[in-house]
N, C-alpha and C positions, 0 to 999 in steps of 0.2 A: 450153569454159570461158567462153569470151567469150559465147554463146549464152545460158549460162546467168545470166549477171551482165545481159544485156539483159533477161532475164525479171524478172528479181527486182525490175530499177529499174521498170519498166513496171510490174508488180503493186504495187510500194510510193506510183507517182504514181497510180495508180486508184483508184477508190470503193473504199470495204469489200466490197459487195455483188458486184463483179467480180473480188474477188481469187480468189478460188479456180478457176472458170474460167481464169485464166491461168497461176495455178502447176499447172493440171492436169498429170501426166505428170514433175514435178519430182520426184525421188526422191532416196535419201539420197548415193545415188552421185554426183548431179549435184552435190549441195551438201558434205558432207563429199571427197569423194574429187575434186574439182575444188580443195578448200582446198590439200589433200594435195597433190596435183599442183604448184599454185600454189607451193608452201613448198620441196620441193627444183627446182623448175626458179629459184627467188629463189637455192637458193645456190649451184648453178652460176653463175647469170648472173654474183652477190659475188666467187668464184674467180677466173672468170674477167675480168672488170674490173679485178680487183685485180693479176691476169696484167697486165696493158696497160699498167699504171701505172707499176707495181715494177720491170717489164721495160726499162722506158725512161730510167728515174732510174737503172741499175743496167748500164745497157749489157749487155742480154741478150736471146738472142733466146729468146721463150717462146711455142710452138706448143700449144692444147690440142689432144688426140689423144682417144680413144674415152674415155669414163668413164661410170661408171652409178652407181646408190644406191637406195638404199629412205627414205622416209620415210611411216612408216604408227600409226594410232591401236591403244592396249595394253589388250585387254577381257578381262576376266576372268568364265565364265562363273560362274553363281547358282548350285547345284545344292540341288535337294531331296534328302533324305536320300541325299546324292553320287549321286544317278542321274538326277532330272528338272531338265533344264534349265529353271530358270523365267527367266532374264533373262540381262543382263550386266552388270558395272561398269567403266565405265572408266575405267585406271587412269593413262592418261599417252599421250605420244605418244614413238617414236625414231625417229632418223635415226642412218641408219647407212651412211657411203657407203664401198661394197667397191672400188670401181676404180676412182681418181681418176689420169688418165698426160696427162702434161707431152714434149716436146719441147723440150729446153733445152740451150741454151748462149750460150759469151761472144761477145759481136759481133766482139772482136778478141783472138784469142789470142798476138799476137806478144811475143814477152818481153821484146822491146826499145821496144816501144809504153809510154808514160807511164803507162795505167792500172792496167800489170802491173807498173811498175817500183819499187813500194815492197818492202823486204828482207822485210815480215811478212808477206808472201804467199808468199812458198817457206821461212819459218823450219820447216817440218815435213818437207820432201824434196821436196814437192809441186809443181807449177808453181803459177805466180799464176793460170791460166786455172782448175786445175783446183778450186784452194781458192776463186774467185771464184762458180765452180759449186756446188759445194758450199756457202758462206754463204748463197747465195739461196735453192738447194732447202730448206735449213734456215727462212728466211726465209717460204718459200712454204707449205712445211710445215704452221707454228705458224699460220697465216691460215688452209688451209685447216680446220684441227680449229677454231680459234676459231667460226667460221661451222660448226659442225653448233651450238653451244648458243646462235651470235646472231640465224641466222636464223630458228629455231623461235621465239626470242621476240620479234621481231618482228612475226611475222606471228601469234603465238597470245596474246599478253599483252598485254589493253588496261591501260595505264598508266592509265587516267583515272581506273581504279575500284581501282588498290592504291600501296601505298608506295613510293618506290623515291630513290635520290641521281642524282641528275644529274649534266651533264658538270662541271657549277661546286664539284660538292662538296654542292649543297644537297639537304633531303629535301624532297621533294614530295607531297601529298596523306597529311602525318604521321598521320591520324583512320585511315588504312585498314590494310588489313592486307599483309604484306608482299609485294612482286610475289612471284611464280613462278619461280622460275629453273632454265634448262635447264644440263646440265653434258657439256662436251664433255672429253677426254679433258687437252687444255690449260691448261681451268680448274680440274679438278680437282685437277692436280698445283699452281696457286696457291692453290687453297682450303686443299690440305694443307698447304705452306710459313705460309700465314696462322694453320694451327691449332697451327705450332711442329715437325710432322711431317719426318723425316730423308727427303728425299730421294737416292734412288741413283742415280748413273749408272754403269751396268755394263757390262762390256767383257770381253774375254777375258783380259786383265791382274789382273781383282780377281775376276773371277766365284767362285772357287773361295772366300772368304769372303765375299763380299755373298750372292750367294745364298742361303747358309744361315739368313742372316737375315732372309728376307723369310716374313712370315705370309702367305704363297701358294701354294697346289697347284690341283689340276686343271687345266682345262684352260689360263687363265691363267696358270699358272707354269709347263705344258709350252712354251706359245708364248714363256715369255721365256727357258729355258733353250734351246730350239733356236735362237734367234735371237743370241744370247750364240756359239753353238757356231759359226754357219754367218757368224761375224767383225761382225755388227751389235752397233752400242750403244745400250742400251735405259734409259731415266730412266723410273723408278717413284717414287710414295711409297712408306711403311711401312705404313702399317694402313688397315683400311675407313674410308669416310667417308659421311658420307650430306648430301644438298643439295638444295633446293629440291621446290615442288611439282611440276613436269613430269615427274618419276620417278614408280614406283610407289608409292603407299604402301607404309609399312614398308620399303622396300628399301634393302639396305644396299650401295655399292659397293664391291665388293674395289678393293683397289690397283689403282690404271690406268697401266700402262704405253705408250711410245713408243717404239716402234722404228725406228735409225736407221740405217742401212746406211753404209760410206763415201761415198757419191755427198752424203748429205746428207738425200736424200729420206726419209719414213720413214711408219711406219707407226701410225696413233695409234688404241689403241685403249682400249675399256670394258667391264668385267664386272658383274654384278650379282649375288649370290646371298641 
């Protein structure tokens, strides 16, 4: 990667006449799939910073452990009378990270220690260490789904050429057309709440009427019933939603639920159909 960011400035500071000579050998993989690359090792790096931070304002010890993900560009082939591929279009980019595992716990679980000794920390049966656990995983959670739709736009959404509100409230560059926005599992369920949308949080307590109200089947609503079953509690919206350009065109996303286990941790995921 770094290789290939030397090439690029060195061809950009030379003559016209010698650029091609030096992007010789530079192919699409160097430049798109170096981007690629670049985009989920950025949101690791965010996780895990955010890990360091959180952990130390929060008196927690938080080790990352092994984690992977994909982040890769979504092309749709052309097809001639649905048989000859003449091209492709591409249609967007996803991040989708499958294995994200933490090593965590509180720096001092003694009960009698000050920072366990407020009564709202065991008002549910629980010790204060383990519900202290639990808020954070909760905590670390929502950061990390936020970072699959912040750091794609980061790193793919030049603001200078579209719309967008800034941290002050103000619009910037009003004449353009509206940024891109990516939608990670976290956002969604705010875009939903924003559009007046019931969200659910399901549990083995209400499942036997929430459920049946959810405009959800396949494979989405097998993972939110087994996850209901096997004691997780899962918050969904109610109906599709659809947002921003970094999706497919036309695509609509089914309800996106969050799956959360007792520990806190959970599982945040998206569907499209």
């Amino acid at each position: 990667m770094e290789a290939t960011k030397q090439k690029l400035e060195q061809a950009q500071a030379a003559p016209e006449s010698q650029r091609a000579s030096i992007l010789q050998g530079i192919t699409g993989e160097h430049l798109t799939g170096d981007l690629l690359t670049a985009t989920v090792w950025g949101y690791f790096a965010a996780v895990q910073s955010h890990g360091a931070i959180a952990s130390s304002q929060a008196q927690m010890i938080d080790r990352p452990a092994l984690s992977y993900g994909l982040f890769h560009a979504q092309v749709k082939p052309n097809k001639l009378y649905g048989i000859v591929t003449t091209g492709i279009t591409f249609q967007g980019l996803n991040m989708d990270i499958g294995h994200l595992r933490h090593i965590r716990w509180v720096k001092n679980d003694d009960p009698s220690a000050a920072i366990n000794n407020s009564p709202e920390l065991t008002s549910n049966g629980k010790t204060a260490a383990q519900n202290r656990w639990i808020a954070y995983n909760k905590l670390r959670g929502q950061y990390a789904s936020a970072m699959e739709h912040a750091v794609p736009e980061q790193f793919w959404v030049d603001k200078t050429q579209c719309r967008y509100t800034d941290e002050q409230g103000q619009i910037q560059n009003p004449t353009q057309a509206d940024c891109a926005q990516a939608v990670s599992a976290v956002r969604a369920i705010a875009i939903a709440q924003a559009q007046g949308q019931r969200i659910y949080t399901i549990n083995q307590s209400n499942a036997a009427t929430a459920l049946p109200k959810l405009p959800v089947g396949g494979t989405v609503g097998q993972e939110i019933a087994l996850a209901v079953q096997a004691g997780k509690e899962v918050t969904v919206h109610h109906i599709a939603l659809f947002q921003g350009q970094l999706l497919p065109q036309s695509a609509n996303c089914s309800p996106m639920p969050w799956f959360r286990p007792c520990s806190g941790a959970g599982l945040l995921t998206t569907s499209r159909r």
